[in-house]
C-alpha positions as CSV (number, residue, x, y, z in Angstrom):
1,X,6.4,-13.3,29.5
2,X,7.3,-12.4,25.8
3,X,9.2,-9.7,25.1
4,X,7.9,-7.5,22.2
5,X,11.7,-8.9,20.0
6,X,10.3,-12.4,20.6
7,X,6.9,-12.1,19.9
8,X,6.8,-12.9,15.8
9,X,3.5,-11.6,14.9
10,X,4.6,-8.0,15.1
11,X,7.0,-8.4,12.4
12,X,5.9,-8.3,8.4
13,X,8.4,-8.6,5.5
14,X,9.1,-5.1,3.9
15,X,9.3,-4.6,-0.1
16,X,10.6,-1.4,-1.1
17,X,9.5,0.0,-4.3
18,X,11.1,2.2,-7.7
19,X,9.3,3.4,-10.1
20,X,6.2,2.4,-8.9
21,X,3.6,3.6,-6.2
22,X,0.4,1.1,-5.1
23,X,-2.3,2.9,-3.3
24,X,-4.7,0.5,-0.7
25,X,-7.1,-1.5,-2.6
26,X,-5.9,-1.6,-5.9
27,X,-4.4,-5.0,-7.4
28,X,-0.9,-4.2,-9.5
29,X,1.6,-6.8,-10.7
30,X,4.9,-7.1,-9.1
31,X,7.9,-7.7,-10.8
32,X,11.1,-8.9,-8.5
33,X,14.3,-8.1,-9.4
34,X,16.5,-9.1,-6.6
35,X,16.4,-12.5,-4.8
36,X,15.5,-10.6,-1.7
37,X,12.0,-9.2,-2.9
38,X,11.1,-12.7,-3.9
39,X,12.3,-14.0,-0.3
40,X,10.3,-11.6,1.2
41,X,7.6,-12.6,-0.8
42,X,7.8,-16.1,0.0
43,X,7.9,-15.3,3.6
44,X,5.1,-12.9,3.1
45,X,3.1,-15.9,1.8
46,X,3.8,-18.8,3.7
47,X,4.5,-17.2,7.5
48,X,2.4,-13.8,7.6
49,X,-0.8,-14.1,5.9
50,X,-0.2,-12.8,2.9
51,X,0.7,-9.9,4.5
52,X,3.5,-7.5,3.3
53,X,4.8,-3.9,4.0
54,X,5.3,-2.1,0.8
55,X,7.7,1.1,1.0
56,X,7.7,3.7,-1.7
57,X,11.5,4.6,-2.4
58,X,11.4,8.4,-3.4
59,X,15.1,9.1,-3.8
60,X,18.0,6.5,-5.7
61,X,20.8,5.8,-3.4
62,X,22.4,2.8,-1.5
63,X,19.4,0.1,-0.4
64,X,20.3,-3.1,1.9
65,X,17.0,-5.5,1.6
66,X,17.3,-8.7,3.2
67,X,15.4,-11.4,5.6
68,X,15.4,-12.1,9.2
69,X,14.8,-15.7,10.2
């Protein structure tokens, strides 16, 4: 039996936002500044769908994006 670590299709790469906030439904342009936003991208694309978790950043301080294989 899987466990719920194991079982891939519960995961989605997450993009955290500044400066910007996209509600559902709408269609904005993204632009990537660190290599890990565009990795996340790319894994967004070609392993989940298209599918992405977008997170609003409120507050400037210390931010550690990266992506699990």
């Amino acid at each position: 039996m899987k466990s719920l670590e194991d079982d891939k299709s519960n995961y989605l790469p997450v993009l955290e936002l500044k400066d910007i906030l996209i509600l559902p439904g709408t269609v904005t342009p993204l632009l990537l500044g660190k290599e890990e936003s565009v990795k996340s991208i790319e894994a967004s694309i070609s392993k989940y769908d298209s599918k992405v978790i977008l997170l609003f950043k409120k507050e400037d301080g210390f931010s550690s994006v990266g992506v699990e294989a």
